[in-house]
MDTraj code that builds the backbone (N, CA, C; nanometers):
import mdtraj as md
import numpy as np

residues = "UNK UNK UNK UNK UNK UNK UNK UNK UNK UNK UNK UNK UNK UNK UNK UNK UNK UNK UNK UNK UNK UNK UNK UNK UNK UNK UNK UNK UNK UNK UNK UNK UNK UNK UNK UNK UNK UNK UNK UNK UNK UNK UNK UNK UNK UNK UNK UNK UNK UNK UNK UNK UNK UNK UNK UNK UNK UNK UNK UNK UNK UNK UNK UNK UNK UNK UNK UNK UNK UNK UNK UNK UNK UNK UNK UNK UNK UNK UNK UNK UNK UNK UNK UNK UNK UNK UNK UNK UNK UNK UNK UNK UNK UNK UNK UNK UNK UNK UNK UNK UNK UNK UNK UNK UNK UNK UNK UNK UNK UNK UNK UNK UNK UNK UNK UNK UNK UNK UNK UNK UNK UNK UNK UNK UNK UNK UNK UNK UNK UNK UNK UNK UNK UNK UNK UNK UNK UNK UNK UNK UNK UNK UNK UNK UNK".split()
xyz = np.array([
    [0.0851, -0.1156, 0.0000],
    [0.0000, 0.0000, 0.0000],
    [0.0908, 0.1233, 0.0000],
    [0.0247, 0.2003, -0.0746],
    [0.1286, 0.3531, -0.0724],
    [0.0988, 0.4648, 0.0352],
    [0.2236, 0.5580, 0.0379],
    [0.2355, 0.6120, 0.1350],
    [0.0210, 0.7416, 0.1141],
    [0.0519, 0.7544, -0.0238],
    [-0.0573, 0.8102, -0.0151],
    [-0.2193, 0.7226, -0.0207],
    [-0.2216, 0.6512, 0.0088],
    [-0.3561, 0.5656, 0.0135],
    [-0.3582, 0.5349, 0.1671],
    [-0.2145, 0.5250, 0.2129],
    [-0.2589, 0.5269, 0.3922],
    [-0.2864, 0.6600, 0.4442],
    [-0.2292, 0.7645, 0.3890],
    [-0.2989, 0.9101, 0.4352],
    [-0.4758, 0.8969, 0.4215],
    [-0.4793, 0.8516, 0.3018],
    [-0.6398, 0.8557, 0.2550],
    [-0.7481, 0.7617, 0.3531],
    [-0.6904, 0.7121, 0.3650],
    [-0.7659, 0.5731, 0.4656],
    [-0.7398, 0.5864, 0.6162],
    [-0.6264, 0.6836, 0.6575],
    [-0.6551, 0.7201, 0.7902],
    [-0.7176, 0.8710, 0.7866],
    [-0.7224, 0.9443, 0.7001],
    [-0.8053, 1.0315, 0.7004],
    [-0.9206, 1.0083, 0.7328],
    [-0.9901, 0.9171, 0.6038],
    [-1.1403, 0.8828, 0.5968],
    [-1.1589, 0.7693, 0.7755],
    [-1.0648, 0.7380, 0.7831],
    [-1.1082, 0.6796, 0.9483],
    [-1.0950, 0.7564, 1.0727],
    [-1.0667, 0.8855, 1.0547],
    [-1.0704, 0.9845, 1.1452],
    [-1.1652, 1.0672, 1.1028],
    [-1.2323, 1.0698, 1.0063],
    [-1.3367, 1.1569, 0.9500],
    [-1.4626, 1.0775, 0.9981],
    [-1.4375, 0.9764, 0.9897],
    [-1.5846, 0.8789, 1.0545],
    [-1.6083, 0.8408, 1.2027],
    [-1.4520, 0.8180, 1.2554],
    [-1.4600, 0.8832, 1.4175],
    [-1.5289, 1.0184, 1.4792],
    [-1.4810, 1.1177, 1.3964],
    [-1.5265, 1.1901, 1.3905],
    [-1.6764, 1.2928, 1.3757],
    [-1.7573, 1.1724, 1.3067],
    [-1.8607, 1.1922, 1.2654],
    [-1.9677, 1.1049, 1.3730],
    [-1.9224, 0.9667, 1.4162],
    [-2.0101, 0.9392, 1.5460],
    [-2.0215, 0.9867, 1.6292],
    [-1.9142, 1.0548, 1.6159],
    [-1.8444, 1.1284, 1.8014],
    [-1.9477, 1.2396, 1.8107],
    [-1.9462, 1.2994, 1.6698],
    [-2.0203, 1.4396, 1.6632],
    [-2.1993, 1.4819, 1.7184],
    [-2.2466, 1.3407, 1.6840],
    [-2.4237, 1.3339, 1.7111],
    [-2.4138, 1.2900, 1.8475],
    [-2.3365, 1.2453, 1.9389],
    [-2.3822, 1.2161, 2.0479],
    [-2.3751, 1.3457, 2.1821],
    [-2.2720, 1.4256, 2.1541],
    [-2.2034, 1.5511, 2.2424],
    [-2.1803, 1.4612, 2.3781],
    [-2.1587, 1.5567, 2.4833],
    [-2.0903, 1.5110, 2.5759],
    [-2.1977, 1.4326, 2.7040],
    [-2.1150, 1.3734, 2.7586],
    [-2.2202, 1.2324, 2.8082],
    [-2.3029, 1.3340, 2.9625],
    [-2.3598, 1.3032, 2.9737],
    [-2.4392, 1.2958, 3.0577],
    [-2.4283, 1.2477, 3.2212],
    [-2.3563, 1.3357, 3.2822],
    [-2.3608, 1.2537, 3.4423],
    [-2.4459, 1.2769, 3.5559],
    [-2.4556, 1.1891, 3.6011],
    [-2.5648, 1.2058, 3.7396],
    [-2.5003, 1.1794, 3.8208],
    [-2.5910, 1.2299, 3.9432],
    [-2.5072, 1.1755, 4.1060],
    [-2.6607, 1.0883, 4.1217],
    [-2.6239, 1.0218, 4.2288],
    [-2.7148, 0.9428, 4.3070],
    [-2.6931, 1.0026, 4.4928],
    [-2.7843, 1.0081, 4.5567],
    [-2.7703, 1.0658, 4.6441],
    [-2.8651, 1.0204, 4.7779],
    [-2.8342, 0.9813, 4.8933],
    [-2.9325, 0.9454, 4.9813],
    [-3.0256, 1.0409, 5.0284],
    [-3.1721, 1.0761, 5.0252],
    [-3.2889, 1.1414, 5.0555],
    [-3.2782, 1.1353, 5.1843],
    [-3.3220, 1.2184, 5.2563],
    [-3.3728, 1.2139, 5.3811],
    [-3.4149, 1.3807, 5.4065],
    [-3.5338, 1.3776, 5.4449],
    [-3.5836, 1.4619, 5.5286],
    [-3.6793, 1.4626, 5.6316],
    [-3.6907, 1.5969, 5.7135],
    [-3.8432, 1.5272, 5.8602],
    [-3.9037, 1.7052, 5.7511],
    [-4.0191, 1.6649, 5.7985],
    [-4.1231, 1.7373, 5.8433],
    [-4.2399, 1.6935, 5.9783],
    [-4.2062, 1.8800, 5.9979],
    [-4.4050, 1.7861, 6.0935],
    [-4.4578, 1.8942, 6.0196],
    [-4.5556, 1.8436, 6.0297],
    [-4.7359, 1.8715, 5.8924],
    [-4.8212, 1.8993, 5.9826],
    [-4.8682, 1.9864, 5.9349],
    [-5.0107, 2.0684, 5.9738],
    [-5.1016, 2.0704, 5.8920],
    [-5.2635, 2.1439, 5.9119],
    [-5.3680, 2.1543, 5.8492],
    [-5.3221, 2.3184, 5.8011],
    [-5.3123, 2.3425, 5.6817],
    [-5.3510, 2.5069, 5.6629],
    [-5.4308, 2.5214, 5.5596],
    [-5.5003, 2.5551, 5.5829],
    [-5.6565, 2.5888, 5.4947],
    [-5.7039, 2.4532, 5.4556],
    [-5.7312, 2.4557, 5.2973],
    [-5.8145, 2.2780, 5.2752],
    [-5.7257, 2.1813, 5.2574],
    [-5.6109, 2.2366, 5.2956],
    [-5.4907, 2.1459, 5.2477],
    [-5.3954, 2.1092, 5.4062],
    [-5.2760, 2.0729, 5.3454],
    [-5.2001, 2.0632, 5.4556],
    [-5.0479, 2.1022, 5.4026],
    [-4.9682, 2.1464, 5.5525],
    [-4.8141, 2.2433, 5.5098],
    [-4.7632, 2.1522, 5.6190],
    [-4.6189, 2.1575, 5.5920],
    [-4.5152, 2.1524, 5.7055],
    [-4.3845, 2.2483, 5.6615],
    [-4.2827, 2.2277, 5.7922],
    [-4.2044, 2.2569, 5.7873],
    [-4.0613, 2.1907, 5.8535],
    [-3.9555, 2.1613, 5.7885],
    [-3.8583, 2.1230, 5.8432],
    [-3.7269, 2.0704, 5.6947],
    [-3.6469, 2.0020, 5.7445],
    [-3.5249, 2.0165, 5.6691],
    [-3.5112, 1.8697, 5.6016],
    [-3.4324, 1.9530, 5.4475],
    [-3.4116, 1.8117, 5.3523],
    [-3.2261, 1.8185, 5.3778],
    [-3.2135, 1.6927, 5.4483],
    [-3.0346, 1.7082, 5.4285],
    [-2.9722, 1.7516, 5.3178],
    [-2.8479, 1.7979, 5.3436],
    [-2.7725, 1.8650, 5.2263],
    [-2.8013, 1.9434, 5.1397],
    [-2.9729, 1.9964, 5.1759],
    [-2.9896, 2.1282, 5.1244],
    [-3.0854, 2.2509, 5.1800],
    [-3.0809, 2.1944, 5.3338],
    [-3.0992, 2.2815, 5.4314],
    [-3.3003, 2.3204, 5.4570],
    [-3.3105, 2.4339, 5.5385],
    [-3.4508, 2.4499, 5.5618],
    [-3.5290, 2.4124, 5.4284],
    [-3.6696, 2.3857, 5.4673],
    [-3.7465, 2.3667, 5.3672],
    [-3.9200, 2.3525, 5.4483],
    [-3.9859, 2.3966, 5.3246],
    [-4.1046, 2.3719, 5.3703],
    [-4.1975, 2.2958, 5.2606],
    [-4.3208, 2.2076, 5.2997],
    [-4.3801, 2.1699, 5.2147],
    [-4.5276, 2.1627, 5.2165],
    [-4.5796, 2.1079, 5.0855],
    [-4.7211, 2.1682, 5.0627],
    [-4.7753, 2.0318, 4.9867],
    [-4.8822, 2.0095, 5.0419],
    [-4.9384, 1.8601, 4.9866],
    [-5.0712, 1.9484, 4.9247],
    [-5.0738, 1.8570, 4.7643],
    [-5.1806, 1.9211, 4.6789],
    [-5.2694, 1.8102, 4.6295],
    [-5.3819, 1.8175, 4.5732],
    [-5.4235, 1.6902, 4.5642],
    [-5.4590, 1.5655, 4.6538],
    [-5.5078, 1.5862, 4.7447],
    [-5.5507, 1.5099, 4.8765],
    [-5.6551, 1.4170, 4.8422],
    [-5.6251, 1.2700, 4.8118],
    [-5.7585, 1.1974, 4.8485],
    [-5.7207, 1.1170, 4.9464],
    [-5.8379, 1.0651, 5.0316],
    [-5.7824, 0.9651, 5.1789],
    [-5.9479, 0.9012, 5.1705],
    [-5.8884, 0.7701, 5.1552],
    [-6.0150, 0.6778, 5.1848],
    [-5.9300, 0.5463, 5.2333],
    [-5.9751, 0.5399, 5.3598],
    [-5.8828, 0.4974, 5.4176],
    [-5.9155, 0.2962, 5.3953],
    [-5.8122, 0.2652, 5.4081],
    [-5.6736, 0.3145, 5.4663],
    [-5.5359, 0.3774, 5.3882],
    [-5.6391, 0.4288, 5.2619],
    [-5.5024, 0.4682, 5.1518],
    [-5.4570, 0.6432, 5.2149],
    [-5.4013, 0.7196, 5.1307],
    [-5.3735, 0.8405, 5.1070],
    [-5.2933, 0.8577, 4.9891],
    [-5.3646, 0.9186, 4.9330],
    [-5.3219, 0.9907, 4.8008],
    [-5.3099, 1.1337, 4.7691],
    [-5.1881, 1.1604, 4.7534],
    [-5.1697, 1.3051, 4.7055],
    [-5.0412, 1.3451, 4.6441],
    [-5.0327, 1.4508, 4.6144],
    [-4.9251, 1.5516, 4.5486],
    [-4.8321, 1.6432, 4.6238],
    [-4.7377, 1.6148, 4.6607],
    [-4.6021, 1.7251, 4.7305],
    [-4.5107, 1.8146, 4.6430],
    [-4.5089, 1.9286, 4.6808],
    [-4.3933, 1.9957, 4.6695],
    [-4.3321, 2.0620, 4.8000],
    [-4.1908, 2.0082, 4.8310],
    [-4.1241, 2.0474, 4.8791],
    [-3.9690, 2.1661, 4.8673],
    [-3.9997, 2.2712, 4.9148],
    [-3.9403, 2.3770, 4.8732],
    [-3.7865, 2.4343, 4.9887],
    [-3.7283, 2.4172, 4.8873],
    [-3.5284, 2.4484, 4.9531],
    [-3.5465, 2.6168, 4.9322],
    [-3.3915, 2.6349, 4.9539],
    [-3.3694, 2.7618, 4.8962],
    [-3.3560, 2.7909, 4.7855],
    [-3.2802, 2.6612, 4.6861],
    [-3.2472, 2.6742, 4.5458],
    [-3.3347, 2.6265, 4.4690],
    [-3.5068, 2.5907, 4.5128],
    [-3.5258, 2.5269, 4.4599],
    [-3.6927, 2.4435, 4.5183],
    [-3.7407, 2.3497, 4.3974],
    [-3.8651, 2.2844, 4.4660],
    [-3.8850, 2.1384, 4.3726],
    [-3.8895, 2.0481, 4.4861],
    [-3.8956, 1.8996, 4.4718],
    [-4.0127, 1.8016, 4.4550],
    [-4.0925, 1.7886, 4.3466],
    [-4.2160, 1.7464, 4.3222],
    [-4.2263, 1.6144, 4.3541],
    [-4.3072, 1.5648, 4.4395],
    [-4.3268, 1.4083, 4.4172],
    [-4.4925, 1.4124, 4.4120],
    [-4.5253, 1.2350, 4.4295],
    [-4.6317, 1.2065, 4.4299],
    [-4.6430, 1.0908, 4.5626],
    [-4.7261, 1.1055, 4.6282],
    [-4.7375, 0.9685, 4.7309],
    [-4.8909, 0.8688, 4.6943],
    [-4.8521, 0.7276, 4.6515],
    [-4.9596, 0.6924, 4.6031],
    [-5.0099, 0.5829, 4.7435],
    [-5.0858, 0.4669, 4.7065],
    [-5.1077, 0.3974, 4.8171],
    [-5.0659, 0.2762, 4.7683],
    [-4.9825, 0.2097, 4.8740],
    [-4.9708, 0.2573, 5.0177],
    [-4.9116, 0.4055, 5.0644],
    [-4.9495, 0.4862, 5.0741],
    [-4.9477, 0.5846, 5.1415],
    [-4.7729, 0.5932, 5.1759],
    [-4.7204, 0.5032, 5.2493],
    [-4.5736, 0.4804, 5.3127],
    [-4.4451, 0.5159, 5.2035],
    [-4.5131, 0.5514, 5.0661],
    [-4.3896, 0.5199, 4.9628],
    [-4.4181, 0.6288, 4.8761],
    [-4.2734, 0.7665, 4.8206],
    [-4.2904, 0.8294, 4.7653],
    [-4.2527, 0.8245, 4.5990],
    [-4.3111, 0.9050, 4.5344],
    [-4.1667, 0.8980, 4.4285],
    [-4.2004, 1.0114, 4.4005],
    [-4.0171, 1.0591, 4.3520],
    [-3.9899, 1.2378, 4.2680],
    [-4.0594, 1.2027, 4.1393],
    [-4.1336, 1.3469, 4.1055],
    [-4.1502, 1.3599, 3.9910],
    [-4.1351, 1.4283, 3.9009],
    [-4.0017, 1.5379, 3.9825],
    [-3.9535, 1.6730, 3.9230],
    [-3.9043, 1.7206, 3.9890],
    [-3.8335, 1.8432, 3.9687],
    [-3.8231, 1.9796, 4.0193],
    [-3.7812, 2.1194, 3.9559],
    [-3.6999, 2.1961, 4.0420],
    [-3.6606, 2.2939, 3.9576],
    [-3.5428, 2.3451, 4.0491],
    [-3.4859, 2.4714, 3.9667],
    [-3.3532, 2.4749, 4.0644],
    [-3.2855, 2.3847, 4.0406],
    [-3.2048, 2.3710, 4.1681],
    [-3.0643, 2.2373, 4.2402],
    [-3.1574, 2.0772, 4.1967],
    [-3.3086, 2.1028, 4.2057],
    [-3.3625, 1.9697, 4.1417],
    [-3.3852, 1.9431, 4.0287],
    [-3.3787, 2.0294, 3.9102],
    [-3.4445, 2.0260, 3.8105],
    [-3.3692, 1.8872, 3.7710],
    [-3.4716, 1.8420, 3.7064],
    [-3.4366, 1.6693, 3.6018],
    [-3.4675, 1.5683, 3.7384],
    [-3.4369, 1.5947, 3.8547],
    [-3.4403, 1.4965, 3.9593],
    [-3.5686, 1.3757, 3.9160],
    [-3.5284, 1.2913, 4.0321],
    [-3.5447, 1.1448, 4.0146],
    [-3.5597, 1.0592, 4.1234],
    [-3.6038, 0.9656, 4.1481],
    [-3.5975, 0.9180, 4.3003],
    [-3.7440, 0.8772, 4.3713],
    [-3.7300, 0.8297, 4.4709],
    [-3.8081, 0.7934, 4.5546],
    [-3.7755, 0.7164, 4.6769],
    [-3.8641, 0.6609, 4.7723],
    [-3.8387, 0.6115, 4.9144],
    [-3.9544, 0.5933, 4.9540],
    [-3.9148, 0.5643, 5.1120],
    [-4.0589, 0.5643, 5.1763],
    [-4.0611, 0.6970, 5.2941],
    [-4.1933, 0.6822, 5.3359],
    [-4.2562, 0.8174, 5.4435],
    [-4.2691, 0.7497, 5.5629],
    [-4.2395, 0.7610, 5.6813],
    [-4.2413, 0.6956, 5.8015],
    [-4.3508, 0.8491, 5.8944],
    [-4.4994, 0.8092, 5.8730],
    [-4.5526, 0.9424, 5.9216],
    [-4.6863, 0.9544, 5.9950],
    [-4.6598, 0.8533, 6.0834],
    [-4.8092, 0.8540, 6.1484],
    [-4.8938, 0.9538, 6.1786],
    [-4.7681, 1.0231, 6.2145],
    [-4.8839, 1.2020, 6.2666],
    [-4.9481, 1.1998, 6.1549],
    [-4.9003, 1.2439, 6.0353],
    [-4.9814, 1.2593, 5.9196],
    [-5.1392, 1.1961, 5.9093],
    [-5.1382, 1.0779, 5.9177],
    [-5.2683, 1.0079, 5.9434],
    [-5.3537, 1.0395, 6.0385],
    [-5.2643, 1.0590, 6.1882],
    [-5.3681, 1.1286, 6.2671],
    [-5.4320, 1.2520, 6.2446],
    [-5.3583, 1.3472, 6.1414],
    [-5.4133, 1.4739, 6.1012],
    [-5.4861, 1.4572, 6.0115],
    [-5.5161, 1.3803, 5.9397],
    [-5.6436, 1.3519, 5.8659],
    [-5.7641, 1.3331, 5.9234],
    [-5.7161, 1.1775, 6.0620],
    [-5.8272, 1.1675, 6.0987],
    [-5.9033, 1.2608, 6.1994],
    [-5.7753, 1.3320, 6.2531],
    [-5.8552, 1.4590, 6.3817],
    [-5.7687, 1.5870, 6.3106],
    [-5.8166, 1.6600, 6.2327],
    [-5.7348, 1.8029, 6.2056],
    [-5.7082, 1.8546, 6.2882],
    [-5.7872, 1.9213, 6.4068],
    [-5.7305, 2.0043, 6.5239],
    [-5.5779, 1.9385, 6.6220],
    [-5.5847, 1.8855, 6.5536],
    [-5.4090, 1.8059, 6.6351],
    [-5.3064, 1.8681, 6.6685],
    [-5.3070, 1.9950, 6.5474],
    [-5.2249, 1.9804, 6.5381],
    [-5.0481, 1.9800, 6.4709],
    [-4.9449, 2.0179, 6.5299],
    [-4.7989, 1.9801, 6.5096],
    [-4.7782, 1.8813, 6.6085],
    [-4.7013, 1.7543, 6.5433],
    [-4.6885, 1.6443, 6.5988],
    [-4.5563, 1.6076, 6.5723],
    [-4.5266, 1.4786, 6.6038],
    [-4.3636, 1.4365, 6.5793],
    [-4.3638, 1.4593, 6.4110],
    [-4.2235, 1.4778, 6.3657],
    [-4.1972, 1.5212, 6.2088],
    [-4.2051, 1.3472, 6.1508],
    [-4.2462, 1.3935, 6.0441],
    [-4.2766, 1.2662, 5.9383],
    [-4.0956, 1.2234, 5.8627],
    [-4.0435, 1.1084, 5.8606],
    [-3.9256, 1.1084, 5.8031],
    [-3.9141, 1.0277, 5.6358],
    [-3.8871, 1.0954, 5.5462],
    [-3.8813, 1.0593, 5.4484],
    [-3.7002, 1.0472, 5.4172],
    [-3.7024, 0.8788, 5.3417],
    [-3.5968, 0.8735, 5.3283],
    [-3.5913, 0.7714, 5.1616],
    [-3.4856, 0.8034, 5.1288],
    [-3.4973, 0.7462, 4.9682],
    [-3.3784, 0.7434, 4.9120],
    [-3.3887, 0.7786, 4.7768],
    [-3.2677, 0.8088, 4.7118],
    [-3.3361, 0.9062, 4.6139],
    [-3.2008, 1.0005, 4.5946],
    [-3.2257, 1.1757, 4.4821],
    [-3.1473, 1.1011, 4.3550],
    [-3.2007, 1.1297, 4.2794],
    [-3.0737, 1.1563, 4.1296],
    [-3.1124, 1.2903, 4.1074],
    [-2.9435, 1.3044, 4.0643],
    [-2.9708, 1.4627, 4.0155],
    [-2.9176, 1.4599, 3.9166],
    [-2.9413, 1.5095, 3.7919],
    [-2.8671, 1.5611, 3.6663],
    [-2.7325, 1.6035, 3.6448],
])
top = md.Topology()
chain = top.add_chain()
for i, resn in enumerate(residues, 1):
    res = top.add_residue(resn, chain, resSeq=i)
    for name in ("N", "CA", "C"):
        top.add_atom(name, md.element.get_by_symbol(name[0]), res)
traj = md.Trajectory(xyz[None], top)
């Protein structure tokens, strides 16, 4: 083979390296991260709030939307709100188990789920005037983008 047909043929094989490389761009990393936060939960208006802290990203408060409870289920919608930011999940039934379904900020793309360890919660369904009670502990795993 000649000196110029191996130029040509490592050209054209760096031109086609080149060309897979090009449609994919640069990869994509995530962290994985252990969840944990408490709240204790209250009644505020037709809904219910708490307040307390998501590790590693400090105060926070949250807001359950979408409330159905026929018991012994509970069903509803959370957002939980940082400083940088707000963490969407959903809690279906069993009631005990969350999953992310968004966010924005430090969460945006997030991912994840766990379970809710939150009896008060239940008792504030069944007696509203309760109450602030022991904090509810949610623990899981975050992906973040």
């Amino acid at each position: 083979m000649t000196t110029g047909r191996r130029v040509v043929i490592a050209s054209l094989a760096a031109a086609a390296l080149l060309a897979v490389g090009a449609g994919t761009g640069p990869a994509q990393a995530t962290t994985t991260v252990q969840f944990r936060a408490t709240f204790s939960e209250f009644p505020c208006g037709a809904t219910f709030c708490g307040t307390g802290v998501v590790a590693q990203f400090g105060s926070a408060s949250i807001l359950f939307t979408t409330l159905i409870f026929t018991p012994p289920c509970s069903q509803f919608d959370a957002t939980m709100t940082v400083a940088g930011g707000t963490l969407t999940e959903t809690h279906g039934c069993p009631s005990e188990t969350f999953t992310v379904t968004g966010g924005t900020g430090v969460f945006a793309g997030a991912s994840g789920g766990g379970t809710v360890n939150c009896v008060n919660f239940r008792r504030l369904l069944d007696r509203p005037g309760l109450g602030l009670g022991p904090p509810c502990l949610y623990q899981g795993t975050l992906t973040l983008p």
